[in-house]
N, C-alpha and C positions, 0 to 999 in steps of 0.2 A: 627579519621575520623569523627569527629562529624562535624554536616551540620549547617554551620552560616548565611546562606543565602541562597533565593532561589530569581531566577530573571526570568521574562517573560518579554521579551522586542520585540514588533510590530517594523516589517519591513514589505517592499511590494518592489516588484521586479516586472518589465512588461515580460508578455509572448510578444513575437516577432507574435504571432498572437492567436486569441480569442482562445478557447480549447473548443468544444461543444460534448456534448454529451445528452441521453435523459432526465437526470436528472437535466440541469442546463448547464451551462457554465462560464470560470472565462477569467479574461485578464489579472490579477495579482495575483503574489504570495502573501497575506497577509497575510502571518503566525506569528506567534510566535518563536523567537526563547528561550526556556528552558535556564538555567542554574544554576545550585546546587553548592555552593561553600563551602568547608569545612574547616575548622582549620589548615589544614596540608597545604593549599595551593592549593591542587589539585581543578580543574574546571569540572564538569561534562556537558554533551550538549547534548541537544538532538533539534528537530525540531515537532512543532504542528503545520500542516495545517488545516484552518476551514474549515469544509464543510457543512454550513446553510443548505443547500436542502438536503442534505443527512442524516445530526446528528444532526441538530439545535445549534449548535456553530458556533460563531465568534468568531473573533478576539479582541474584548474587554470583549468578557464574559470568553474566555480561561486567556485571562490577568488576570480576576478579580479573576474567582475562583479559579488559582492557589497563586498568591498572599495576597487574600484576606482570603481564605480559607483553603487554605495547606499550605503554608508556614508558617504561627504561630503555627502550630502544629505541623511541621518537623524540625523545626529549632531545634537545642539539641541530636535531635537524631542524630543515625552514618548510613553511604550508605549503612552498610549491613542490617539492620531493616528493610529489603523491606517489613514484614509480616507485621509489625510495622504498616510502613506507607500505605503498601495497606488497612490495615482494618480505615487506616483512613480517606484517598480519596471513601472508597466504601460506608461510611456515606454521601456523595453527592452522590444521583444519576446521571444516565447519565453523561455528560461531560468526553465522552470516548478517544477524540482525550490527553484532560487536562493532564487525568492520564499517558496515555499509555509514552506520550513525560516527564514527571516526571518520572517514570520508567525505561524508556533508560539513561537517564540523570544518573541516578543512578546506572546504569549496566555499563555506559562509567569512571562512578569516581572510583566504587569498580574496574571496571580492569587496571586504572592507579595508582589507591592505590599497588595491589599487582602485577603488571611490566607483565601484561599479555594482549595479544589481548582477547573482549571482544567473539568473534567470536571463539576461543578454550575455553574461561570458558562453553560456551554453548553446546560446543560437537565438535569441531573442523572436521566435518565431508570431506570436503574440502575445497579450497581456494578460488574460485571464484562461478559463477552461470551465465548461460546462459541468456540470454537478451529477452523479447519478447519487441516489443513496439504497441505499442498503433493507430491505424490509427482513424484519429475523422468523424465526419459530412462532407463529400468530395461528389464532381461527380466522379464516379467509376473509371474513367479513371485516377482523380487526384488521389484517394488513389493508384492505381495498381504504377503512378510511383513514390510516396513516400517510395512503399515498396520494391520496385524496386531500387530505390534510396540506402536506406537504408541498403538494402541487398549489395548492391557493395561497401556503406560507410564505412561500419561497421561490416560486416558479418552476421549480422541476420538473422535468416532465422524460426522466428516463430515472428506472426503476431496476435495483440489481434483487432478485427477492431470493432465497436462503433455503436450498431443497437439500433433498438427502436424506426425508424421513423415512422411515415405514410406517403401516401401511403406502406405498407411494401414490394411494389415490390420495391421500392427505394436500402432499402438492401437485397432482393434477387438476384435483378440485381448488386449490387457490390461484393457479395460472386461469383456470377458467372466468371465477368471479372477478380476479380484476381486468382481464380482459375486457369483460364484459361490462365493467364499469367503469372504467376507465376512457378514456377520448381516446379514438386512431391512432392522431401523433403522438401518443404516448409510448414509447420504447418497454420493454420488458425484457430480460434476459434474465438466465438463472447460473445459481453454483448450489454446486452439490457438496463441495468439500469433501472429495472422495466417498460419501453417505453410501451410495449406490455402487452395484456391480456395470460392469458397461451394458451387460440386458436389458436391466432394469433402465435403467439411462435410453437403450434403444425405445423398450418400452414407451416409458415417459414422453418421449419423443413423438413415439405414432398416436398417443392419444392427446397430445395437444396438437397436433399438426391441424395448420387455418388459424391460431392464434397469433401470428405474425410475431413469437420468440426470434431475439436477433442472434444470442450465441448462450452456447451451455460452457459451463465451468467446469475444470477438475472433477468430472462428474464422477469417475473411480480412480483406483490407485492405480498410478501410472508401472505399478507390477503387472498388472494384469495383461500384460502384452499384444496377447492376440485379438481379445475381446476387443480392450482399446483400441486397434489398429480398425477392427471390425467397426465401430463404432464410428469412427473420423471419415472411416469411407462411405458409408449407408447414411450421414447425417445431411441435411440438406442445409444447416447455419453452421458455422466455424465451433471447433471442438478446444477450450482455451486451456492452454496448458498455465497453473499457479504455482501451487506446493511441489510440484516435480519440475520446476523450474527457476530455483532461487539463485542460478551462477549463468553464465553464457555458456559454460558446457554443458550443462542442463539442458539449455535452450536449442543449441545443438542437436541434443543427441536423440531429444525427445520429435524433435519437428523432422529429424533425419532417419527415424524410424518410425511415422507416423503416426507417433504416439498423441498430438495435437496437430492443429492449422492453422494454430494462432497462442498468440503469448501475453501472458497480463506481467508488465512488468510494476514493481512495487520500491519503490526507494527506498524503504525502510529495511529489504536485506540487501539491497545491491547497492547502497549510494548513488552519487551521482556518476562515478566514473563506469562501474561496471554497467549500471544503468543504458550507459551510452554506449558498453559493447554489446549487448545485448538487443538496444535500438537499430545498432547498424546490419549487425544478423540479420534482423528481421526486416527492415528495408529491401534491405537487398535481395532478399531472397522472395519480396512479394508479399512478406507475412504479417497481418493484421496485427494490432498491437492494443493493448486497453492500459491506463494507469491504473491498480490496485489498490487497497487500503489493507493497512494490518491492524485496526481498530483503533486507527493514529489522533493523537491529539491533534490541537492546533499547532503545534508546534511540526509535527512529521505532516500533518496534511499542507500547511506550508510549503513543508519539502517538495511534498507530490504535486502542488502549481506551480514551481518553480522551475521541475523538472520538466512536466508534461507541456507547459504553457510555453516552452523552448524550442520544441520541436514540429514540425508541420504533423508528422505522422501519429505522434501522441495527443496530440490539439484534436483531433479529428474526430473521437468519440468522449463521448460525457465521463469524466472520472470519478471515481469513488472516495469523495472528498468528505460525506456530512457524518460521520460515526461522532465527532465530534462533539453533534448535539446531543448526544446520550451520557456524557459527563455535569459532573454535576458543577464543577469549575474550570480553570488553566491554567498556566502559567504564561499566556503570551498579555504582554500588558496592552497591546493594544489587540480589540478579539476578531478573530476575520468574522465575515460578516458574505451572507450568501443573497446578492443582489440578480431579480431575472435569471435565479438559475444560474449563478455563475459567483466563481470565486477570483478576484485577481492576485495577480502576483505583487510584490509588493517590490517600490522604486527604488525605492535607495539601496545604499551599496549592500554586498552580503545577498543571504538567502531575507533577512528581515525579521528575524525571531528574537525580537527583544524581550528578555524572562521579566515578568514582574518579582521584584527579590522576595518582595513579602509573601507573596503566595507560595515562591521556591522553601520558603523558611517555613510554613504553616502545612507544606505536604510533605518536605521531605523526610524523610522513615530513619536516618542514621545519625539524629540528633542524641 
């Protein structure tokens, strides 16, 4: 199982429309797709999406420092060295998206090396995971019939919707409408994407209070110390730490200065491995957990059923699985498919991310 190559190869996909939120907005998929190839034959895959505004990687510097950087020093070794090769990538700092997608890649080859889904090497807790999606930057009436939409489409019936504007009656007034048009058992929760100061966040807070929101996101930047800390205490739903927490030290230092009370973890910069130190922090210590999305195709939302559909504590709330449908194509040849609300993970050995080549050939950018 020794690793004879590692490949990063640029493709871009167009979203069928812009994707905005507080942090930035994208129109294409410009990811990276990973792959580890090994002496036995086997291919490992994973997916790296850049997100500049968020982590300061692109798509040519994910190119550069895993090829440039890791790969001359993985090549030789075998998929199971993950110790190996994590104390090797953690000689770079940063460049979280790099690793995490080198990681997966390497948790998709070790479980088609030994004929197993990679999603039972992890703990096989159940087969699928419930769906939340995403509603972006809308006039309230356009989101209420997206989710609306969505709900008859697909089944959904929990809703992550995209605050962070100003004026912030903007999203006051849209928690209200869909609230209000929406059915009971319908879930809601928000992220800010850092948008808001933690006031404004308190704000927001007392003027939808009785809309049954179940947690707020990254509502400001986890600099703001005092405020945030103010905020996690006066809040009466759990306060989710994202972008200020892409490592387990992160996740640490943030929940141990009550900077959050709870952690969205994201496979796309943590892998599977760090992933799972980051799960056990937070088990242990009590603390609520959500799977993320980083605007993942099917190939990384893959990852993230894989991961979460593993674990009892990440099974537990609806993940952010459908950005997905906002692409105007894929690369996985076979297309996940969102049944009752729910995505499953896929059986055979590996994580299950078989690229169609032709579409690899018709997106990828470095031809």
């Amino acid at each position: 199982m020794k690793i004879i190559a590692v490949e990063a190869i640029p493709y871009a996909i167009p979203y069928t429309h812009p994707l905005k939120f507080a942090s930035g907005s994208v129109e294409s998929a410009e990811h990276i797709l990973i792959r580890i190839w090994t002496e036995d034959g086997i291919v490992g895959t994973a997916d790296a999406p850049p997100r500049p505004y968020t982590y300061g990687e692109t798509q040519i510097s994910i190119k550069n420092v895993v090829e440039e950087i890791f790969a001359p020093q993985i090549v030789g070794l075998t998929v199971f060295d993950r110790g190996a090769i994590h104390a090797i990538m953690r000689r770079t700092i940063h460049n979280q998206v790099a690793k995490g997608a080198v990681d997966i890649a390497l948790w998709d080859a070790a479980g088609k090396y030994m004929d197993m889904p990679v999603h039972s090497l992890l703990g096989g807790w159940t087969s699928s995971l419930r769906v939340s999606h995403m509603l972006g930057f809308k006039p309230a009436e356009e989101l209420l019939d997206e989710a609306q939409r969505f709900g008859e489409e697909y089944g959904i019936t929990t809703f992550k919707l995209k605050v962070g504007r100003r004026p912030i009656d903007l999203d006051i007034d849209a928690v209200h409408v869909l609230r209000d048009g929406l059915d009971d058992h319908v879930e809601i929760y928000l992220d800010a994407n850092r948008g808001w100061t933690a006031n404004e966040a308190l704000e927001v807070l007392r003027r939808t209070e009785g809309t049954g929101l179940t947690l707020l996101e990254e509502p400001c930047d986890a600099k703001e110390m005092m405020s945030r800390r103010r905020l996690v205490e006066k809040a009466a739903i759990p306060i989710v730490g994202d972008e200020s927490v892409p490592t387990a030290g992160d996740a640490s230092r943030e929940l141990l200065s009550g900077g959050c009370n709870a952690i969205c973890i994201k496979t796309a910069r943590s892998g599977f491995t760090e992933a799972t130190e980051i799960l056990g922090l937070c088990t242990g210590l009590g603390v609520d957990v959500t799977m993320g999305n980083q605007i993942d195709t099917q190939v990384g939302s893959l990852a993230t059923v894989t991961f979460g559909a593993a674990h009892e504590a990440t099974a537990r709330r609806a993940a952010e699985l459908s950005n997905f449908l906002d692409m105007e194509d894929d690369l996985l040849a076979e297309p996940l498919k969102i049944v009752d609300g729910r995505i499953s993970a896929r059986p055979e050995p590996g994580v299950g991310a078989h690229i169609d080549e032709e579409k690899l050939a018709k997106y990828r950018s470095d031809n």
